[in-house]
Backbone and ligand atoms as CSV (ligand in chain L), in Angstrom:
chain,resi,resn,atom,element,x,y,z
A,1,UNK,N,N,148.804,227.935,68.059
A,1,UNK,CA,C,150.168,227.408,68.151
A,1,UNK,C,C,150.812,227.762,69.492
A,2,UNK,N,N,150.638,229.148,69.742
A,2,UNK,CA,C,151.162,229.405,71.225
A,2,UNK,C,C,150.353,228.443,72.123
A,3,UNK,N,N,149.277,228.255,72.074
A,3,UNK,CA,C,148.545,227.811,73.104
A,3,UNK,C,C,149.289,226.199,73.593
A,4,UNK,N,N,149.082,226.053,72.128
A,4,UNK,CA,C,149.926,224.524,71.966
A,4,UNK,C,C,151.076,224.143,72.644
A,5,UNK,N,N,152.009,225.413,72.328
A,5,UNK,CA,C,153.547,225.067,72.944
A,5,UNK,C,C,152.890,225.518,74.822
A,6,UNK,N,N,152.011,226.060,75.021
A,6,UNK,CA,C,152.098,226.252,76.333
A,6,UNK,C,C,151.716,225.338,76.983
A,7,UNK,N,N,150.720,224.239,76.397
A,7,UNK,CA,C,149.993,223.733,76.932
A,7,UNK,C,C,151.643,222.195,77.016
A,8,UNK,N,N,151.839,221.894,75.792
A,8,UNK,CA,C,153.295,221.518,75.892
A,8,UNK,C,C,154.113,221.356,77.084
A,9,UNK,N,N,154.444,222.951,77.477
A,9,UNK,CA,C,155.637,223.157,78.614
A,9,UNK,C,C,154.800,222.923,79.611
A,10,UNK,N,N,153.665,223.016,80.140
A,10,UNK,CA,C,152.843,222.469,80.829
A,10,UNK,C,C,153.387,220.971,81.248
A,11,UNK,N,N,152.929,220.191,80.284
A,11,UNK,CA,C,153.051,218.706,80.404
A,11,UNK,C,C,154.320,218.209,80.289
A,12,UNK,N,N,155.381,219.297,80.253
A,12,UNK,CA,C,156.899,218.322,80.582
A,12,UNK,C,C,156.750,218.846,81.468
A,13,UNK,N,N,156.741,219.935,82.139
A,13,UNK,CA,C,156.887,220.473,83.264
A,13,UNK,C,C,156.553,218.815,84.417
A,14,UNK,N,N,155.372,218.519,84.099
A,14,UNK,CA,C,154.465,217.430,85.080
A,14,UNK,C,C,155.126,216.269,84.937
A,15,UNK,N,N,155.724,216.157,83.562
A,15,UNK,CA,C,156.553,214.265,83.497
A,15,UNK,C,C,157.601,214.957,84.749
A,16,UNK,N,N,158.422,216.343,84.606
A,16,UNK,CA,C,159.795,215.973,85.273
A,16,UNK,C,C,159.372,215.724,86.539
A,17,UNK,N,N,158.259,216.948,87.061
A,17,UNK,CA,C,158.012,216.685,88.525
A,17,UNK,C,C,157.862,215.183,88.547
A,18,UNK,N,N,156.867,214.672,87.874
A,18,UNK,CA,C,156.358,213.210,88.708
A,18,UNK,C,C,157.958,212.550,87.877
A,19,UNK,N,N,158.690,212.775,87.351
A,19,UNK,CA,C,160.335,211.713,87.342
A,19,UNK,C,C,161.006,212.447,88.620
A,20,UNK,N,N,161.061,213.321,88.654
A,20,UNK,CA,C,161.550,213.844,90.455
A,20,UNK,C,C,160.987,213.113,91.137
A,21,UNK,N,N,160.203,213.050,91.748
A,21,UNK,CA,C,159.136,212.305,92.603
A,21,UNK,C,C,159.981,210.949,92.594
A,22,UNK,N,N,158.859,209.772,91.525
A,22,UNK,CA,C,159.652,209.145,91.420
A,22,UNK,C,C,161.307,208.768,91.560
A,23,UNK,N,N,162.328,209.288,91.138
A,23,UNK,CA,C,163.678,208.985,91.289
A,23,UNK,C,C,163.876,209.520,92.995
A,24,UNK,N,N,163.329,210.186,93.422
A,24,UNK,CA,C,162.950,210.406,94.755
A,24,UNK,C,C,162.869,209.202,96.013
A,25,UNK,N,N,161.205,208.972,95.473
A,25,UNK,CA,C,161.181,207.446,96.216
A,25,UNK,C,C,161.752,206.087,95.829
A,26,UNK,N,N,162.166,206.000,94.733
A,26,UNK,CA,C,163.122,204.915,94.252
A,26,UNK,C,C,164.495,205.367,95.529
A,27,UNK,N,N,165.320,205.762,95.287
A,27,UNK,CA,C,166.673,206.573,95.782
A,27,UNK,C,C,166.210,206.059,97.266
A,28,UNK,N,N,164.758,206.839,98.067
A,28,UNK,CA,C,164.320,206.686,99.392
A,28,UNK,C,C,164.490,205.505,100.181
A,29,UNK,N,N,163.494,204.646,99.502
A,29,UNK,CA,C,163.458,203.226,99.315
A,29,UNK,C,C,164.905,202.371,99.425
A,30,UNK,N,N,165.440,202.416,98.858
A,30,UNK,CA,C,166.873,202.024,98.496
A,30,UNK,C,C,167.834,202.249,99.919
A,31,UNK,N,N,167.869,203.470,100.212
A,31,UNK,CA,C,168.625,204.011,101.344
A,31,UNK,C,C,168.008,203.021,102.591
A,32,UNK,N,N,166.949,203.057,102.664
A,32,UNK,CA,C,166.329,202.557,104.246
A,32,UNK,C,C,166.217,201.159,104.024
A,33,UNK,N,N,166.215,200.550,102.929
A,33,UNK,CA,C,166.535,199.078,102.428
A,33,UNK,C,C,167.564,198.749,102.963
A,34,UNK,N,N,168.765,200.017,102.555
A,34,UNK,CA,C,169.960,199.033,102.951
A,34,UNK,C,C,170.321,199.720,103.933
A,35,UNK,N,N,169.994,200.576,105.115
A,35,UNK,CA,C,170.465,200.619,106.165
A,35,UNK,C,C,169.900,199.310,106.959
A,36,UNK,N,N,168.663,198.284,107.052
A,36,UNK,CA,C,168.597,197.506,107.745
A,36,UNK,C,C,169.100,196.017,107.095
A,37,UNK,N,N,169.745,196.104,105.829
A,37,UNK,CA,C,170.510,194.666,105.571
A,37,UNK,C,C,171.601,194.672,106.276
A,38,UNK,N,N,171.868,193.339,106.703
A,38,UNK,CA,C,173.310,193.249,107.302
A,38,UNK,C,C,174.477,193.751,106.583
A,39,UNK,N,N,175.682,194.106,106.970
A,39,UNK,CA,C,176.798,194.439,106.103
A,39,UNK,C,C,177.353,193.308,106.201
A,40,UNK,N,N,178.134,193.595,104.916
A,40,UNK,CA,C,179.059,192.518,104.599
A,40,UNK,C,C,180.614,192.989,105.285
A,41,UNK,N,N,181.378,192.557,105.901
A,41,UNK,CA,C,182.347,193.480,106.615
A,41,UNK,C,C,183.610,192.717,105.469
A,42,UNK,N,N,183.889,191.800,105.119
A,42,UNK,CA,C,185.367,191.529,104.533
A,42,UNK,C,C,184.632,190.290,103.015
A,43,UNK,N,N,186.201,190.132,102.696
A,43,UNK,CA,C,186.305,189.905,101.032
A,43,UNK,C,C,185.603,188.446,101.297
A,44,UNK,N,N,185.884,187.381,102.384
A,44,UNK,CA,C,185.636,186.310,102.163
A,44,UNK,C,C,183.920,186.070,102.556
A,45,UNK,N,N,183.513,186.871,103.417
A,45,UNK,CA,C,182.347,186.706,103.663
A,45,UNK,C,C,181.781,187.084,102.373
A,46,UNK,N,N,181.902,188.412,101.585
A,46,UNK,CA,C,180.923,188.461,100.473
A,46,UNK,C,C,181.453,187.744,99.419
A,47,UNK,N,N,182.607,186.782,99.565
A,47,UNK,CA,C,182.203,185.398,98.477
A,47,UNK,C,C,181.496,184.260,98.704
A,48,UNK,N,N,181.234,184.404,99.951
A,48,UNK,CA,C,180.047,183.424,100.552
A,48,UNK,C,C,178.963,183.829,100.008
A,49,UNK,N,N,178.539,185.128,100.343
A,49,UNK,CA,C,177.197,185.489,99.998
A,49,UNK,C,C,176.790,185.354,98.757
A,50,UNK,N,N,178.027,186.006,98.159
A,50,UNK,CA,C,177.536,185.715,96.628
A,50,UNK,C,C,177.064,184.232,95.966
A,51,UNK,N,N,178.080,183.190,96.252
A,51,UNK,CA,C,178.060,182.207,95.555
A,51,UNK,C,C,176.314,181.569,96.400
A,52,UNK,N,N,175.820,182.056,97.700
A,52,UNK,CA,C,174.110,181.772,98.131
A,52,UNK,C,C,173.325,182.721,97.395
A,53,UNK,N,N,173.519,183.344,97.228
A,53,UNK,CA,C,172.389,184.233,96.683
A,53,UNK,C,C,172.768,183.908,94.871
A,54,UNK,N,N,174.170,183.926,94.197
A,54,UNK,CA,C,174.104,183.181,93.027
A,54,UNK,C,C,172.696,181.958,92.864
A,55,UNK,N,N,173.040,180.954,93.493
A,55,UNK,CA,C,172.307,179.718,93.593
A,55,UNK,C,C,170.787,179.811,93.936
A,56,UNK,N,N,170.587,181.086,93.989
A,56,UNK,CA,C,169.149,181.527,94.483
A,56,UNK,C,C,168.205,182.574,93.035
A,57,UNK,N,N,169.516,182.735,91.909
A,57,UNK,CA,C,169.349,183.151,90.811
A,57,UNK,C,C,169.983,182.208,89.676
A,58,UNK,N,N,169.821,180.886,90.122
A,58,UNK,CA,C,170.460,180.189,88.921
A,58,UNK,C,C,169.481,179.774,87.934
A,59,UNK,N,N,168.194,179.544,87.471
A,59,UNK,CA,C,167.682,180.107,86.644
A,59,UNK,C,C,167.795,181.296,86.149
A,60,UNK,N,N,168.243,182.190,86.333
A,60,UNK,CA,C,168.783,183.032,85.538
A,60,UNK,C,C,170.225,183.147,85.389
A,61,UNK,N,N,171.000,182.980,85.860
A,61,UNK,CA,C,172.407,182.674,85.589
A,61,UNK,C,C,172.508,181.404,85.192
A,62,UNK,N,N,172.999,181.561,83.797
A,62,UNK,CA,C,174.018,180.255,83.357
A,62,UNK,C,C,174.990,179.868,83.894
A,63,UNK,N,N,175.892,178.335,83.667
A,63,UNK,CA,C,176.316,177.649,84.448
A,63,UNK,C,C,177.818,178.680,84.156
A,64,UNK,N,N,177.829,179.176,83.294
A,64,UNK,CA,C,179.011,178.895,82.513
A,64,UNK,C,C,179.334,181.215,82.535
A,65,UNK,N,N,178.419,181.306,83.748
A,65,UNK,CA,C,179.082,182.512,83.340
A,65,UNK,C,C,179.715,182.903,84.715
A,66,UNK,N,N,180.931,183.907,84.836
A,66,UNK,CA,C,181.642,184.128,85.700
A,66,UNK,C,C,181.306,185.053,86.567
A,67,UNK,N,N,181.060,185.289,87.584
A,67,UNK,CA,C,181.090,186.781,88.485
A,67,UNK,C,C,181.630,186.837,89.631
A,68,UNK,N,N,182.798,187.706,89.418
A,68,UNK,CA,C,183.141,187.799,90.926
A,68,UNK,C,C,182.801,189.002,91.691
A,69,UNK,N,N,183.611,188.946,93.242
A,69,UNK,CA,C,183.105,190.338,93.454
A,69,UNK,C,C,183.969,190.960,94.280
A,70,UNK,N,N,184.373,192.259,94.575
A,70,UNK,CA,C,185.165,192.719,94.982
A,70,UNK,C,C,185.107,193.775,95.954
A,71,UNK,N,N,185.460,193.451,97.047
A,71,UNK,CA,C,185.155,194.703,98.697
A,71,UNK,C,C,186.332,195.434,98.889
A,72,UNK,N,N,186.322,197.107,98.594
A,72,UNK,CA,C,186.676,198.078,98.455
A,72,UNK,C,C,187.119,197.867,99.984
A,73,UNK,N,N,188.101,197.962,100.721
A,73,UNK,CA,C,188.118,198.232,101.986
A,73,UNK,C,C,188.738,199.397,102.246
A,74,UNK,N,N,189.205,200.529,101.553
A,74,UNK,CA,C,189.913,202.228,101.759
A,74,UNK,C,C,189.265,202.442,102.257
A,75,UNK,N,N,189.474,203.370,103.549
A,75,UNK,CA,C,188.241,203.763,104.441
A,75,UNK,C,C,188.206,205.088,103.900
A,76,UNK,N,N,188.563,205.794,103.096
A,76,UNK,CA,C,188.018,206.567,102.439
A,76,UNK,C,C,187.209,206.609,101.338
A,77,UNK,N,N,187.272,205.770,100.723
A,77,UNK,CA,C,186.073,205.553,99.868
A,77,UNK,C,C,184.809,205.740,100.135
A,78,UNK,N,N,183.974,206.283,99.114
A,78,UNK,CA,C,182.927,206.860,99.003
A,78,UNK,C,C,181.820,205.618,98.949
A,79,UNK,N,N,180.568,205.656,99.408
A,79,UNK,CA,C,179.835,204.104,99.660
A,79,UNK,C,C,179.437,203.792,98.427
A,80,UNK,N,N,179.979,202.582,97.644
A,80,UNK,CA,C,180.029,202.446,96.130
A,80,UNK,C,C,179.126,201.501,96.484
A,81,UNK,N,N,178.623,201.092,95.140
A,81,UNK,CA,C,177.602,199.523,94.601
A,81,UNK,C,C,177.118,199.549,93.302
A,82,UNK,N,N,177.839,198.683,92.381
A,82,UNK,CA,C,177.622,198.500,91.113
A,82,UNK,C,C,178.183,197.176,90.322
A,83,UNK,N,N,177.864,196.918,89.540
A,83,UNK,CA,C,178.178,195.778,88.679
A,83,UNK,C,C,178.354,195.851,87.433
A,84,UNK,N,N,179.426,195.734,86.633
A,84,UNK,CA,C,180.241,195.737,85.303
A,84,UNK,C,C,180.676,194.847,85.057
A,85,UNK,N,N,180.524,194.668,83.714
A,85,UNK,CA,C,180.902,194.058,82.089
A,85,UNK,C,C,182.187,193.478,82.427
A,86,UNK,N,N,182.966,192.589,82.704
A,86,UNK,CA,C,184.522,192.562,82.118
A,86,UNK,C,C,184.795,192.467,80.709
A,87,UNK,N,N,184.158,191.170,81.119
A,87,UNK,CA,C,183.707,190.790,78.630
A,87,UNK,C,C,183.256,189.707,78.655
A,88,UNK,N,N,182.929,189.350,77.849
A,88,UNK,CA,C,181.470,188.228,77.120
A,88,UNK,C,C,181.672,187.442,78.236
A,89,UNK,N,N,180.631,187.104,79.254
A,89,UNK,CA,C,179.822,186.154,80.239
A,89,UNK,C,C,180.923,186.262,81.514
A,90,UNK,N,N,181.897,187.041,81.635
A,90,UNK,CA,C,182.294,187.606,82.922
A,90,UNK,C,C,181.663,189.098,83.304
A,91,UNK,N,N,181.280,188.970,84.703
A,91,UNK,CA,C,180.899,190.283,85.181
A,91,UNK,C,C,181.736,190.388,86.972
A,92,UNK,N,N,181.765,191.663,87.468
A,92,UNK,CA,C,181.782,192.104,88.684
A,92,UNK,C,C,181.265,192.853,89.276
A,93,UNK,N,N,180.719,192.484,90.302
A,93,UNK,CA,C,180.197,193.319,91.316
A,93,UNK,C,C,181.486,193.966,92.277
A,94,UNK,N,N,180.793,194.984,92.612
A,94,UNK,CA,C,182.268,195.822,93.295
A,94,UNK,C,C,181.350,196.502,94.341
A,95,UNK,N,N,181.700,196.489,95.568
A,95,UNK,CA,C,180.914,197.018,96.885
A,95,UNK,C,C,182.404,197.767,97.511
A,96,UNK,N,N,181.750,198.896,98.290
A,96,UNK,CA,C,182.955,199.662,99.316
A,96,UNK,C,C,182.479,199.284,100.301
A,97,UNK,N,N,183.602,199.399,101.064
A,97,UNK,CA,C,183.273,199.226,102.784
A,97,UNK,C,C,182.036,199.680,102.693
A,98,UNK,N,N,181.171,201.116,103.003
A,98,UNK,CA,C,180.310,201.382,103.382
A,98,UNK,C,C,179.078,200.940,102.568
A,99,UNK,N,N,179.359,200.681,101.474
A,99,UNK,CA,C,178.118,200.491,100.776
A,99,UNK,C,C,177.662,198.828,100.604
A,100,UNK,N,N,178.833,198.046,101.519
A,100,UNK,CA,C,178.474,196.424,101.006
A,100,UNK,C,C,177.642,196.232,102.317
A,101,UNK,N,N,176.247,195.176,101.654
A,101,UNK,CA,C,175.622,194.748,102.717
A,101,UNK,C,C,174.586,193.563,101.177
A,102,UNK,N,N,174.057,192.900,102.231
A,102,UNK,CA,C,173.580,192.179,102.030
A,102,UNK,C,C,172.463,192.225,100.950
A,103,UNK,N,N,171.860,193.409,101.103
A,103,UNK,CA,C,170.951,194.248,99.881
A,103,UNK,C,C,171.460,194.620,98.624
A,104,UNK,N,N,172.727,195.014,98.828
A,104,UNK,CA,C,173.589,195.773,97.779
A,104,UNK,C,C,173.590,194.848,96.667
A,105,UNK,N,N,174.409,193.950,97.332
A,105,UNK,CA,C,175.011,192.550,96.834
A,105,UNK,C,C,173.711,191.838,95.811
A,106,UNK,N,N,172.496,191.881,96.521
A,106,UNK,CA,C,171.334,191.021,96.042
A,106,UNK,C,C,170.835,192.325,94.631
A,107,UNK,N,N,171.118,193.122,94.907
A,107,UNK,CA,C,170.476,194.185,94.193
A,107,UNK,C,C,171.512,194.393,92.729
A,108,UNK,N,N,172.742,194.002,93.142
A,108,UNK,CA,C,173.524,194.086,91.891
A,108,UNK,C,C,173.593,193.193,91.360
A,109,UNK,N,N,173.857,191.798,91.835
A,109,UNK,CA,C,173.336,190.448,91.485
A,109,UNK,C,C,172.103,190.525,90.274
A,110,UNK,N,N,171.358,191.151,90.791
A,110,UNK,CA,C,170.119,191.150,89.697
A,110,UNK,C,C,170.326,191.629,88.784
A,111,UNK,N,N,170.841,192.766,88.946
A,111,UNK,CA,C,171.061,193.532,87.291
A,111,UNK,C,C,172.008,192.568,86.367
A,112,UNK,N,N,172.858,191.811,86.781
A,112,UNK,CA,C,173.641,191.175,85.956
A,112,UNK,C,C,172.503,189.847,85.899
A,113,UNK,N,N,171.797,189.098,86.407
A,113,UNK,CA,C,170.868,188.207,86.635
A,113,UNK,C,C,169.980,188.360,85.627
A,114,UNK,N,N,168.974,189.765,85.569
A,114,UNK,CA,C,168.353,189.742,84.504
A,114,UNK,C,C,168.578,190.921,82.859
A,115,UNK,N,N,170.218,190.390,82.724
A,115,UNK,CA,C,170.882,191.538,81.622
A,115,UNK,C,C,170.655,192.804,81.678
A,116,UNK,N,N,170.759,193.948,82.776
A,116,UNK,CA,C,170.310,194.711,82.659
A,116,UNK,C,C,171.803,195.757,82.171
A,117,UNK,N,N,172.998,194.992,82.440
A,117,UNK,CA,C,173.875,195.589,82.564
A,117,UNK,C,C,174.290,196.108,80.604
A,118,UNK,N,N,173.606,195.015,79.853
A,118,UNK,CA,C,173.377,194.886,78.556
A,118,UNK,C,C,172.552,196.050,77.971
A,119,UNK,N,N,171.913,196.246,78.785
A,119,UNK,CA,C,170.315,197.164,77.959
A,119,UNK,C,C,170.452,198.805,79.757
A,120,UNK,N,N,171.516,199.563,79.458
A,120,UNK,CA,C,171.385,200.100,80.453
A,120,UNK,C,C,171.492,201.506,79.700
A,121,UNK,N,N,170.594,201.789,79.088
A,121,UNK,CA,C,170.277,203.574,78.385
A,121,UNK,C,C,169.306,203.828,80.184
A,122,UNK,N,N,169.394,205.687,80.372
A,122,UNK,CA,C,168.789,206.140,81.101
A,122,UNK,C,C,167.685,205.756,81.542
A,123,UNK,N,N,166.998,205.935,80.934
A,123,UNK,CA,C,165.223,205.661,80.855
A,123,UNK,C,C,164.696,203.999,81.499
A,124,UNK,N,N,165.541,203.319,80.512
A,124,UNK,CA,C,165.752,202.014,81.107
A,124,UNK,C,C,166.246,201.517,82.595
A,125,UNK,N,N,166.993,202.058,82.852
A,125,UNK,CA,C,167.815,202.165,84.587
A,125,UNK,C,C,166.715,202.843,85.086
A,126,UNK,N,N,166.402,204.070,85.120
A,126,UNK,CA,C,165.477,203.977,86.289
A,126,UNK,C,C,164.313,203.769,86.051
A,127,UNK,N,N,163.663,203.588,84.732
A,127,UNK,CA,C,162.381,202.877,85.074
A,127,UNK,C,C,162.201,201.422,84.654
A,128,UNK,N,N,163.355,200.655,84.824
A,128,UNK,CA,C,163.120,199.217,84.161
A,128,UNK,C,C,163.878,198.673,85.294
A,129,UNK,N,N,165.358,198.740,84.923
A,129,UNK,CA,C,166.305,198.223,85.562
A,129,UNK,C,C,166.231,198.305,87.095
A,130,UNK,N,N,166.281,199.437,87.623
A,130,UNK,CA,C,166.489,199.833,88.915
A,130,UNK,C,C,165.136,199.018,90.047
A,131,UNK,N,N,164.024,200.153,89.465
A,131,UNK,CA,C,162.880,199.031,90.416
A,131,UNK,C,C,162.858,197.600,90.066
A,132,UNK,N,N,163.448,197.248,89.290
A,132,UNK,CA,C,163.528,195.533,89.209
A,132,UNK,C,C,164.220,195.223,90.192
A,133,UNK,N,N,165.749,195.528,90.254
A,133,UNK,CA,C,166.923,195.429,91.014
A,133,UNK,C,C,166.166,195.409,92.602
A,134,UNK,N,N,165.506,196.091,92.753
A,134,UNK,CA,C,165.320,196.548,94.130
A,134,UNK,C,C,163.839,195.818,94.430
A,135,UNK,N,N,162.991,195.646,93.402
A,135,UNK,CA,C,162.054,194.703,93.652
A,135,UNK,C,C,162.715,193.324,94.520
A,136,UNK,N,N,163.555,192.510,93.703
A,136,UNK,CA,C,164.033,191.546,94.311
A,136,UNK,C,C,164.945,191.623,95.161
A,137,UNK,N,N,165.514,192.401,95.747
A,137,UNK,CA,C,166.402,192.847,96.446
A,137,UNK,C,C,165.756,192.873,97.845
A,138,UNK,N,N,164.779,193.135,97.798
A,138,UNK,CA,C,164.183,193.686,98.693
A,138,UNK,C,C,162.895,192.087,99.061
A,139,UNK,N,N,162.351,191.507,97.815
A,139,UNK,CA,C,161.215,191.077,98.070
A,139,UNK,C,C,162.078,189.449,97.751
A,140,UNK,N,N,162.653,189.216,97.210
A,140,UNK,CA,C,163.343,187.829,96.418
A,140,UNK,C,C,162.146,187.346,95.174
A,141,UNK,N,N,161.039,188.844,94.680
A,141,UNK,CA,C,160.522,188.260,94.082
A,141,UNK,C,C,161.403,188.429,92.702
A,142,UNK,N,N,160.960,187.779,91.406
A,142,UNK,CA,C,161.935,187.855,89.976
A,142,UNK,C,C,161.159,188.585,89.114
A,143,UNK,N,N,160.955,189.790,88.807
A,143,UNK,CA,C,160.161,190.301,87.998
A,143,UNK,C,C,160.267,190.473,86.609
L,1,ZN,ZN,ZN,170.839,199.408,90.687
């Protein structure tokens, strides 16, 4: 039985390292992604972007659902990027000055693109949701 529980703490020990790891190079990835996307600098340009890159996920977006999006311009703000629920088939994306760019935008897009914002327990976000997000974000592939 001891052996058991040791052998046990052993093998979480190894999931967390390799989920360190992992959430590591996910996080890595992400950062150097979006230091070379363009930024989005004001409100009207990233309603441009959105409504091109919408139309570039309209198989997955229905006709009939709403998203807007919204550029934080406080220059104190902290570099935000995320996308929320308003209620049934409205969503928003919300970017800060520092954190809106062209990646961001495509990367939050997706999560609302392929419901992730629906099905978002831990486990799911970073090993479902997130490398999806950033798969296409990064590649325009749809996984
Ligand atoms: Zn994400």
């Amino acid at each position: 039985m001891k052996k058991a529980l040791r052998h046990l703490g052993k093998a979480m020990f190894a999931i967390a390292l390799a989920g360190s790891a992992y959430i590591a190079l996910l996080s890595g990835v992400q950062s150097v992604a979006f230091s070379r996307s363009p930024k989005i600098e004001n409100q009207s340009q990233l309603e441009l972007k959105l409504s091109e890159e919408r139309e570039k996920l309209k198989d997955k977006i229905g006709k009939n659902i709403v998203i807007t999006a919204r550029l934080i311009t406080d220059k104190d703000s902290s570099p935000t990027a995320y996308a929320r629920k308003i209620k049934e088939g409205e969503y928003e994306i919300v970017l800060s000055n520092l954190g809106a760019s062209e990646h961001s935008l495509k990367h939050e897009l997706y999560h609302i693109a392929d419901g992730h914002i629906e099905n978002k327990g831990h486990l799911a976000y970073f090993f479902h949701n997130e490398p999806q997000a950033e798969i296409y974000a990064l590649t325009g592939l749809k996984p």
